[in-house]
C-alpha positions in Angstrom: -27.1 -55.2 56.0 -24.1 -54.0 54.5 -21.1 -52.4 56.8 -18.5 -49.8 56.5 -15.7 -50.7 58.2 -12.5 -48.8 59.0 -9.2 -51.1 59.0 -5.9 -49.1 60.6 -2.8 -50.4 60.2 -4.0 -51.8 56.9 -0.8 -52.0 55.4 1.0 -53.8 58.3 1.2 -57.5 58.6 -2.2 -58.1 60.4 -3.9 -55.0 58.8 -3.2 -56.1 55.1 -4.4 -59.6 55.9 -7.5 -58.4 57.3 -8.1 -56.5 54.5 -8.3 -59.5 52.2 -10.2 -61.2 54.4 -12.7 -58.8 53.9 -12.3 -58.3 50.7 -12.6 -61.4 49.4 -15.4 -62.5 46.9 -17.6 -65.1 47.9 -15.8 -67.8 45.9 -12.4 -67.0 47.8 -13.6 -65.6 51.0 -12.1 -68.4 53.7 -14.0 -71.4 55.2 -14.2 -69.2 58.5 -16.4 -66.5 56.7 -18.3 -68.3 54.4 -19.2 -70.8 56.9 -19.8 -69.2 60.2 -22.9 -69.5 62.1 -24.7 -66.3 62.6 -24.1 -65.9 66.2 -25.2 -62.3 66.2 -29.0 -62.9 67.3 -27.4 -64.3 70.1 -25.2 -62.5 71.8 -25.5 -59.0 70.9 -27.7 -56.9 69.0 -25.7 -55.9 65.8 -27.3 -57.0 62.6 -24.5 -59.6 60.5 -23.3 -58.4 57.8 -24.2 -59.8 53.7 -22.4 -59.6 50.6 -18.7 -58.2 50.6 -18.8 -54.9 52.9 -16.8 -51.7 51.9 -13.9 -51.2 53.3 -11.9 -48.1 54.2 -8.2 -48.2 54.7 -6.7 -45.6 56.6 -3.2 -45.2 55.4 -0.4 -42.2 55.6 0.3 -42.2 51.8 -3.1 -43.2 49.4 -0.5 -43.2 46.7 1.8 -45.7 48.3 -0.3 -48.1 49.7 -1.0 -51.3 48.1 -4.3 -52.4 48.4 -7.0 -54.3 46.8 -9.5 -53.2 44.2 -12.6 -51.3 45.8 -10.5 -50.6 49.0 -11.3 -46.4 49.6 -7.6 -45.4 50.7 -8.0 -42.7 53.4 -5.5 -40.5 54.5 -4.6 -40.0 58.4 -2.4 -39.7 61.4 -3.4 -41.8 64.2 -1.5 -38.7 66.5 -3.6 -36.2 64.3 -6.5 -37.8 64.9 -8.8 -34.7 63.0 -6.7 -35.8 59.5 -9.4 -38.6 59.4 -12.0 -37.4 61.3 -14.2 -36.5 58.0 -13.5 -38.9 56.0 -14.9 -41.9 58.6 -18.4 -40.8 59.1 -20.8 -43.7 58.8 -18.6 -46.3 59.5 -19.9 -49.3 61.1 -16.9 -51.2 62.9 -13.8 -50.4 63.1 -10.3 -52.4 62.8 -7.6 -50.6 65.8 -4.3 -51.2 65.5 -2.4 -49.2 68.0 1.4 -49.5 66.9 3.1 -47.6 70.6 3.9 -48.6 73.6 1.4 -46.1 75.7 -1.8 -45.9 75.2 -1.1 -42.1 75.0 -3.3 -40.2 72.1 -6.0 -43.0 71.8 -8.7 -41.3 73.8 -8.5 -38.7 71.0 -8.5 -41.8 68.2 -11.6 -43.0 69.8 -13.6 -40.2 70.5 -13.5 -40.2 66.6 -14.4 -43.4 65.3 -16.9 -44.5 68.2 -18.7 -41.3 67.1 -19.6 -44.0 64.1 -18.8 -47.4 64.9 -21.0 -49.8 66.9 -18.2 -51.8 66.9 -14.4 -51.9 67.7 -12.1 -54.7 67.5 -8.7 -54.0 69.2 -5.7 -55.6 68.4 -4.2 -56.7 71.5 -1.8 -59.6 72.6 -1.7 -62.1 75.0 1.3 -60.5 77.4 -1.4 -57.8 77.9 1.2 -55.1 78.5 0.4 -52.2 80.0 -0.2 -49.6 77.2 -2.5 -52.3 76.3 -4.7 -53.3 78.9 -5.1 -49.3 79.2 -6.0 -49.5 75.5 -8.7 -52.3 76.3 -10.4 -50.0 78.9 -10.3 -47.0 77.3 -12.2 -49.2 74.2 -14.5 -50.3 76.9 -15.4 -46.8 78.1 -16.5 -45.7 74.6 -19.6 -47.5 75.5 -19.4 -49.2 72.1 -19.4 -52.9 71.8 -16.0 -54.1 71.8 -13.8 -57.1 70.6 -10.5 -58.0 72.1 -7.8 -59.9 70.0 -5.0 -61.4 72.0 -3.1 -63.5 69.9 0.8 -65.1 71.4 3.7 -65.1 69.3 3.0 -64.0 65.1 4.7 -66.4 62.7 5.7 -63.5 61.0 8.3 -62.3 63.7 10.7 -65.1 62.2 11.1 -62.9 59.7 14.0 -61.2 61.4 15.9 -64.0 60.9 15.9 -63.4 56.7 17.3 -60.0 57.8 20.6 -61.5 59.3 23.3 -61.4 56.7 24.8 -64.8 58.6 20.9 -66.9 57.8 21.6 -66.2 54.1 25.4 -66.9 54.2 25.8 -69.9 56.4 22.5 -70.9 56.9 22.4 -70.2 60.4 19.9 -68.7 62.9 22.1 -67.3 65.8 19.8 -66.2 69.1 19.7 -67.4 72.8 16.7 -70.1 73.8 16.5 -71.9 71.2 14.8 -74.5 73.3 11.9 -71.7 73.8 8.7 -73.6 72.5 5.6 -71.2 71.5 2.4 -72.4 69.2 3.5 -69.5 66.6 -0.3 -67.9 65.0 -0.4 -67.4 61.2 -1.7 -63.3 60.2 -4.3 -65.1 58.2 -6.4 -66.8 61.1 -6.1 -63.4 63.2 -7.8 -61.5 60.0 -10.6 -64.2 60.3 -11.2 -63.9 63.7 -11.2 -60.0 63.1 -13.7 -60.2 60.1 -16.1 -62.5 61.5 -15.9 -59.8 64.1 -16.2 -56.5 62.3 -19.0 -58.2 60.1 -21.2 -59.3 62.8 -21.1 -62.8 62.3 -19.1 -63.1 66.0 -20.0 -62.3 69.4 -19.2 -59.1 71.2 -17.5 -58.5 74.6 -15.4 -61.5 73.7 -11.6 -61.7 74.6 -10.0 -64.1 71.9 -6.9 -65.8 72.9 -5.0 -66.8 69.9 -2.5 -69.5 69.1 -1.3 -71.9 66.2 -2.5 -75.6 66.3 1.4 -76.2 67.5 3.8 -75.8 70.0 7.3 -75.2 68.2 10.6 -74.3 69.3 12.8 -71.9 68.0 15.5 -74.6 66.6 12.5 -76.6 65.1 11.3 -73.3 63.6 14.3 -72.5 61.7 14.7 -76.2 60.8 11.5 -76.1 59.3 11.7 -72.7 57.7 14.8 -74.5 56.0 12.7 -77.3 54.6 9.9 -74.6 53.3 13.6 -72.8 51.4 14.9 -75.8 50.3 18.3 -75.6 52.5 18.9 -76.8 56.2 18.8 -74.3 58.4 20.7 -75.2 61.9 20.3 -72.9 65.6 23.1 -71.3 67.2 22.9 -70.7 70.6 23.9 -67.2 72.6 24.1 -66.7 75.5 21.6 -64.1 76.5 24.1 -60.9 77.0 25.3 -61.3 73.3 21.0 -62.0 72.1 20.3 -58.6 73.9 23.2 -56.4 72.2 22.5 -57.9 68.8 18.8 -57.1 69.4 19.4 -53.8 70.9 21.8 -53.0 68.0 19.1 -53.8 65.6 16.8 -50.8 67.1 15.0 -52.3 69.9 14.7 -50.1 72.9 16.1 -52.2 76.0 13.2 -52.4 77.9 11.4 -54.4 75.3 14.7 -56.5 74.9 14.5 -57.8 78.2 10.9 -58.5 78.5 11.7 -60.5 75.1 14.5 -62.4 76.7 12.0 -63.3 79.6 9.4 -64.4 78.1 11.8 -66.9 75.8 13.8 -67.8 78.8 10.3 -69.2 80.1 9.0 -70.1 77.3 11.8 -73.4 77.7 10.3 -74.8 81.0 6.9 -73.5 80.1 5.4 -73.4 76.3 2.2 -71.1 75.7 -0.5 -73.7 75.9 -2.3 -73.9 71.8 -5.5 -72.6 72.0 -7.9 -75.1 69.3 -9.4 -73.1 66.3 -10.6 -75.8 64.1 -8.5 -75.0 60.3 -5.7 -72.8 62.0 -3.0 -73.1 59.8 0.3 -74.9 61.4 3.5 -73.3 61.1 4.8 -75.3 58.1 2.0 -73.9 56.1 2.9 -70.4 57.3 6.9 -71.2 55.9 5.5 -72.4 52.8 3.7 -69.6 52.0 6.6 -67.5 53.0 9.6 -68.7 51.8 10.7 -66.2 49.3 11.0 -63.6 51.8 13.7 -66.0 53.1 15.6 -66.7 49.9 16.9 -64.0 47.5 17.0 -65.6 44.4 15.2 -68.7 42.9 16.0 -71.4 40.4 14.7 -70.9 36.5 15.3 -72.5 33.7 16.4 -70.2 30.7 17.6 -70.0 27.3 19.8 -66.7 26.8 19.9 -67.8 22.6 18.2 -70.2 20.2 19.2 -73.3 19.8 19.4 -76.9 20.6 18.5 -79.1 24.2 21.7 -77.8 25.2 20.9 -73.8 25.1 18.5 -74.5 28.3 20.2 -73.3 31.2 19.9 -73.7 35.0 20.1 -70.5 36.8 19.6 -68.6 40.3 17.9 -65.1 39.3 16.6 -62.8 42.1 12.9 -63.7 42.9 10.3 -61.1 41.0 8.2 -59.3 43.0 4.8 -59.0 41.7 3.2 -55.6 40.2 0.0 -53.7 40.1 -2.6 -56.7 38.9 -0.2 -59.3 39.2 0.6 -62.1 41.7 3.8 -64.2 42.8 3.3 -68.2 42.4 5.1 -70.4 44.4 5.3 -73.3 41.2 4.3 -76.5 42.1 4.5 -77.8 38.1 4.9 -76.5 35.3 4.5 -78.9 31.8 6.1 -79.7 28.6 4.8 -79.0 25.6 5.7 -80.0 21.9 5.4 -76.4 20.8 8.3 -75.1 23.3 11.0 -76.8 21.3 9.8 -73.8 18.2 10.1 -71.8 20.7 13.9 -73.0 22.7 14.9 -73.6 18.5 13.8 -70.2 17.6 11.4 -71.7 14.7 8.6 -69.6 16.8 9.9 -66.5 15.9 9.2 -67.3 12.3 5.7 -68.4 12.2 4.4 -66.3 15.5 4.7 -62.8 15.3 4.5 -62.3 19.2 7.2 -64.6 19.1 9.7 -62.7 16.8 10.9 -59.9 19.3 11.0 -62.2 22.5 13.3 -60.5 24.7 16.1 -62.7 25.6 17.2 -64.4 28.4 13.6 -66.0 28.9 12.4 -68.4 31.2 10.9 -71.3 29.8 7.4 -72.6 31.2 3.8 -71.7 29.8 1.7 -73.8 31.5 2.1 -73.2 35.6 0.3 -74.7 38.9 1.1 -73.6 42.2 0.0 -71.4 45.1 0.0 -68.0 45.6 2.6 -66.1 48.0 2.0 -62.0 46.8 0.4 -60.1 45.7 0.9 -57.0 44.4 -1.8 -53.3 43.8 -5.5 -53.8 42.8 -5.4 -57.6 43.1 -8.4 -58.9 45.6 -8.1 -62.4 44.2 -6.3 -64.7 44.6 -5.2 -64.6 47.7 -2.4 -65.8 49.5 -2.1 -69.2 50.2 -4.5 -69.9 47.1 -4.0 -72.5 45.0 -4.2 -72.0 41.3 -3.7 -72.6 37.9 -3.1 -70.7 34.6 -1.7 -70.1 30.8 1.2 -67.2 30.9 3.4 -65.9 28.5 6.7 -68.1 29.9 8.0 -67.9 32.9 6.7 -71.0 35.0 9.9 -73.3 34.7 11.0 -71.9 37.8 10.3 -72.0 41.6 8.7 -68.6 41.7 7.0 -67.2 38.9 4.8 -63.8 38.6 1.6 -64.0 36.7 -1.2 -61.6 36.1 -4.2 -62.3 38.7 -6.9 -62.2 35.2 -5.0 -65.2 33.8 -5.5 -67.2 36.8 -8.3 -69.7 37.9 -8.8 -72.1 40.8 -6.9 -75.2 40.9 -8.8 -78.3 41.2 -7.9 -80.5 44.4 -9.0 -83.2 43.2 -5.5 -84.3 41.4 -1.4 -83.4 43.2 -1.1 -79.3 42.7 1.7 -80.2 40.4 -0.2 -82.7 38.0 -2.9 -79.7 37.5 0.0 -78.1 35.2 -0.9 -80.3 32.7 -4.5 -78.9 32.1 -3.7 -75.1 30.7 -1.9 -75.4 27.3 -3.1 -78.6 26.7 -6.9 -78.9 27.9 -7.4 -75.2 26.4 -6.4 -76.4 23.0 -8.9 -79.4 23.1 -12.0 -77.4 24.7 -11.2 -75.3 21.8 -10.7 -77.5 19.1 -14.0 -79.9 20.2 -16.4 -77.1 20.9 -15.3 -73.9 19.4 -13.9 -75.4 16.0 -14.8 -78.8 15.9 -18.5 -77.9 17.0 -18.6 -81.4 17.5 -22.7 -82.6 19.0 -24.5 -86.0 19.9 -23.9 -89.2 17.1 -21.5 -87.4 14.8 -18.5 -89.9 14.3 -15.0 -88.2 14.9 -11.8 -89.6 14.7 -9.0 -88.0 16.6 -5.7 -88.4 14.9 -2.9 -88.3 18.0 -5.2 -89.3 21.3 -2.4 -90.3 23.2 -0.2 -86.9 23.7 -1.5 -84.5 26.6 -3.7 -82.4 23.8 -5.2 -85.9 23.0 -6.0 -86.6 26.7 -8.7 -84.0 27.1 -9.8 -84.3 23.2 -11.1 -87.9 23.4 -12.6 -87.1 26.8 -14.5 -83.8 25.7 -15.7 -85.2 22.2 -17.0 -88.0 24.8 -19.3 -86.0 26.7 -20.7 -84.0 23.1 -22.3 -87.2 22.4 -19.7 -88.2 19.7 -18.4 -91.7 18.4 -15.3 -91.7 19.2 -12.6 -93.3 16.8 -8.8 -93.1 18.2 -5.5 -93.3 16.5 -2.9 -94.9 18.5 0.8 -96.2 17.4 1.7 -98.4 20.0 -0.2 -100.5 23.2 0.3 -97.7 26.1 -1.4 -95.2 23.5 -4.2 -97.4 22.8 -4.7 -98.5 26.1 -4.5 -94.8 27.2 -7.4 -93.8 24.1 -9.2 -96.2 25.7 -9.0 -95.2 29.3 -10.2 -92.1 28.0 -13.3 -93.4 26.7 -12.5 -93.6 23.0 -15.0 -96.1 21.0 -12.3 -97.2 19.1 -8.7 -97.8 18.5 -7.0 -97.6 15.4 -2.9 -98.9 14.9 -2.4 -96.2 12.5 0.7 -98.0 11.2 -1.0 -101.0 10.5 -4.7 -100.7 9.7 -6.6 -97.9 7.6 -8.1 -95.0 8.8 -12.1 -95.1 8.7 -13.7 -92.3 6.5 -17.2 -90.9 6.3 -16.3 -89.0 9.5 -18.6 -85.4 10.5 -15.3 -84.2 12.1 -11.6 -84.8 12.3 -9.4 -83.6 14.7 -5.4 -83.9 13.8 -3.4 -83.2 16.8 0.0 -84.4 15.3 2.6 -82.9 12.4 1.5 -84.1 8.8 4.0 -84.7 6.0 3.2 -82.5 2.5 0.3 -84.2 1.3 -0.9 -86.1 4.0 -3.2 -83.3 5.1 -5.3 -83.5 1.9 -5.5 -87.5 2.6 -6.9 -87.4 6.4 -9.3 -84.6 4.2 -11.0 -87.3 1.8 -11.6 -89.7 5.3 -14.1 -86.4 5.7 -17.7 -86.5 4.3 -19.0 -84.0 2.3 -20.1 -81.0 4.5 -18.1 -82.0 7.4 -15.4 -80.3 9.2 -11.1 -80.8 9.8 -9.4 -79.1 12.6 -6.2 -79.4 12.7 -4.2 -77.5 16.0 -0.7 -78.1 13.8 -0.1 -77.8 10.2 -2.8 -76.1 8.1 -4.6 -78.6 5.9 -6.1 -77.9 2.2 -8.8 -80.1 0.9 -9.1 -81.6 -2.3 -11.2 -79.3 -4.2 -15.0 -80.1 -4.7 -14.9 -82.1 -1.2 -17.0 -79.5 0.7 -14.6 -80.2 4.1 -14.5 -77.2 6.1 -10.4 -77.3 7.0 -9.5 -74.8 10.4 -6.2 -74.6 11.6 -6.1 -72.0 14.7 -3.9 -71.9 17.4 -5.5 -71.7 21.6 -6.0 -68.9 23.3 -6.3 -68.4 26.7 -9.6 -68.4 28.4 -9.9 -68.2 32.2 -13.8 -68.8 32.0 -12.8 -72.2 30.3 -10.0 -73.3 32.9 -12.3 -73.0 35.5 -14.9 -75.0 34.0 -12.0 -77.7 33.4 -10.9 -77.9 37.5 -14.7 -78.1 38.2 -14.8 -81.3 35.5 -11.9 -82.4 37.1 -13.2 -82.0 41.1 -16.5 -83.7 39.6 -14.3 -86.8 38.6 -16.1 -86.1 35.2 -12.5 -85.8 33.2 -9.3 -87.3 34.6 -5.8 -85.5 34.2 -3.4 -88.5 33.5 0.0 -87.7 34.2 3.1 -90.1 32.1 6.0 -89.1 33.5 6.7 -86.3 35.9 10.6 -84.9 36.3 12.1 -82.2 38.1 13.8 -79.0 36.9 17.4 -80.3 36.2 15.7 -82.5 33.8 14.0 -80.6 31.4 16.7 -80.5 28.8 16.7 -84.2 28.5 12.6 -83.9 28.6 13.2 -81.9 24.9 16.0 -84.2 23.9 13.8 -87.2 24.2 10.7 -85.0 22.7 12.9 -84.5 19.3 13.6 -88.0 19.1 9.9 -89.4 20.0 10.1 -91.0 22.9 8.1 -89.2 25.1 4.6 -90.0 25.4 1.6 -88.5 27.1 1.9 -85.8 28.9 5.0 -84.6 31.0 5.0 -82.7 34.1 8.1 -80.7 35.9 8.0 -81.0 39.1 9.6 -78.2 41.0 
């Protein structure tokens, strides 16, 4: 059975992530949904739901509100509770935030959705205030079967601090009980609790206390918020008269001040005790995820003109916020690749004509792994907190970078986040140049000329599993050794020996001096093929060698089925060197001179 669910608040912190959760496709949806026991049988009589329900959000402005692709955007007032009352019928659960401090107006909110929903799951906390245990009976009158979410303290609320002018300044959190310890709950395992809930696949007339997997105090909050920015982050303590003016300055009524300063002032002597959810997410992960709302700007490396090594420049720019169909990549690696020194030089702009009007500055990085932080309209995957790779158009030599969500696949986990940078540019080029050029099938004898670069990497190893003889070129003992930890046949010292001929295919990965194209050309049989990814090559006339030059595209399709190869341990990613951010001006200077070899990561 497939529900209709109604999700208020859907733009708000918990709202939006339950959204998603919903949302989700199959192959993104979270361990909790995709691997829940169907306790519905069980414990209540609803039916669980299948497939990906649909999945109303009621919002004030359709227009405004960011939401994911097949999400129906309806229009309300939870005080006008007849603005929506139309628009709902045939919903099967419901998703009720209540965002005041009474429980005034919610009879009139009820009476319209439980004229629908079998279901209602209330968003609720663990201080049970007032307007919200009223809130909880009323939902219990309706008669409707009813789900109670009580988590403790939100990671989220930390985000006040990135609002204090003196955090971004001096680095400095400045509050009273910093010794106040609490097991701080990520928005994400709420929303999974709250879809297994509204889908069916969890028990009804179930109170779910909520907390992280561990107990934290403030200080040790902001000390690890610091870690997640990249800058120490030290408490200050107040006393409790200055906390409550600064708080009630901000806009909080003093009433909820003081029962805030209680519960801390406890919270010192006597932490919330952690409630076990086995995969909640611990608060570290929550900072990760979160750290550019903390920071204002992030570190890139740019080129504002053409020129040599010394044109790349360090920068802070403001972090980019992600757009409709696009998503906001903390970087984990980025890679170097021969072809970005055309680009930094400006030789690009010559021979590519996307290249030619490249608006300047530009931040250097095409290939990019990392995990997603935003996202922003129409996106449903990924997700935050996915991990991911992909090809862009620049941009990834930086801690943040934005990226369309369609050039994007999974990240294999098999290999560090950061080594998986070295698959896009470089494994799309070889997939292309073995099966889409090369056509390359079972017994045909192919030499590739340059195995031991990153593009040589994943050519020897694809050409190995078409069923090809694989002959190697190598120029020194690490590249021959690394041909042949590849699964190459055989290794040939292009400096010293002869290359063989009667090859079906060759495959020249490296930059040919005039003429020497039209020699590799007569090591090919008649009828056979030459792919070269660099210069263009002309046989000799009358040879019959079919000569391609092409440059990659991108092909998402093909990524994926590379991070599966890789998760399979059916292709390896072999990382040479990996360097961080500050270097990668000396990465191009030592590229122009030849002395990098295999492939180089940037580790940011």
């Amino acid at each position: 059975m497939t529900h209709k669910i109604l999700v208020m608040g859907a733009t708000g912190t918990v709202g939006r992530a339950v959204v998603a959760e919903l949302t989700a496709p199959p192959l993104g949806r979270s361990r909790a949904i995709a691997e829940a026991p169907d306790l519905a049988s069980a414990t209540h009589a609803g039916t669980p739901t299948t497939g990906v329900p649909e999945v109303l959000a009621l919002v004030r402005d359709p227009a405004a509100a960011v939401l994911p692709p097949g999400v129906e955007p309806v229009r309300g007032d939870l005080t006008e509770p007849g603005s929506f009352a139309d628009a709902v019928e045939g919903i099967t659960a419901a998703f009720l935030v209540w965002p005041f401090g009474t429980a005034d107006g919610l009879t009139a909110v009820l009476d319209v959705v439980a004229r629908h929903a079998r279901r209602i799951v209330y968003l609720s906390s663990a201080a049970r205030r007032p307007g919200e245990r009223e809130a909880e009976e009323l939902i219990r009158r309706t008669g409707r079967e009813w789900v109670f979410l009580r988590p403790h303290a939100f990671a989220a609320g930390t985000l006040r601090w990135a609002a204090d002018a003196r955090f971004h300044a001096d680095g400095v959190v400045a509050e009273p009980y910093g010794g106040a310890a609490m097991p701080l709950i990520h928005e994400r395992d709420i929303a999974e609790v709250a879809a297994l809930a509204l889908t069916g696949r969890g028990p009804a007339g179930v109170a779910h206390e909520l907390t992280g997997p561990q107990t934290l105090t403030q200080a040790e909050q902001a000390r690890v918020i610091g870690e997640a920015i990249g800058r120490p982050i030290r408490w200050q303590e107040l006393p409790p008269s200055e906390g409550r003016e600064r708080l009630i300055a901000a806009g909080s009524p003093p009433e909820v001040v003081d029962a805030i300063l209680r519960a801390r002032a406890e919270l010192v002597g006597r932490p919330w005790p952690v409630t076990p959810r086995a995969g909640a997410r611990d608060f570290r992960t929550w900072a990760d995820e979160h750290a550019h709302r903390f920071r204002a700007t992030t570190r890139a490396a740019r080129i504002h003109e053409y020129g040599d090594a010394s044109v790349i420049r360090q920068e802070e720019i403001p972090i980019p916020a992600p757009g409709r169909g696009e998503v906001l990549i903390k970087v984990a690696g980025t890679s170097f690749n021969p072809s970005e020194i055309g680009l930094r030089s400006g030789l690009l702009r010559t021979l590519v004509p996307e290249m030619a009007d490249l608006p300047l500055p530009y931040t250097l990085g095409w290939d990019v792994s990392g995990t997603v932080v935003a996202t922003g309209a129409g996106v449903s995957w990924p997700r935050p907190g996915d991990r991911v790779i992909g090809l862009l158009e620049g941009g990834a030599a930086a801690e943040y970078a934005v990226a369309p969500a369609r050039l994007l696949a999974p990240a294999p986990r098999a290999v560090p986040l950061a080594d998986a940078a070295a698959i896009p540019v470089a494994g799309l080029t070889a997939w292309q140049t073995v099966y889409e050029h090369g056509r390359i099938g079972p017994g045909q004898r192919v030499l590739v000329n340059g195995a031991g670069g990153g593009v040589g990497m994943f050519t020897v190893q694809f050409a190995g599993r078409a069923g090809a003889t694989v002959i190697a070129t190598a120029g020194n003992a690490h590249s021959a050794a690394a041909a042949r930890a590849y699964g190459a046949d055989e290794v040939v010292d292009y400096r010293t020996d002869p290359l063989p001929g009667d090859l079906d295919v060759l495959l020249n990965l490296v930059p040919l001096a005039p003429g020497a194209g039209a020699d590799l050309a007569r090591l090919v049989r008649p009828g056979g093929r030459l792919v070269s990814i660099t210069v263009p090559v002309q046989p000799p006339p009358g040879s019959r060698v079919t000569a391609t030059r092409f440059v990659a595209r991108n092909d998402v399709d093909q990524l994926a089925q590379m991070a599966a190869l890789v998760d399979a341990k059916e292709i390896v990613v072999d990382v040479a060197e990996r360097r961080p951010l500050a270097d990668l001006a000396a990465v191009h200077r030592m590229a122009e001179a030849g002395r990098t070899r295999g492939k180089v990561v940037i580790e940011l």
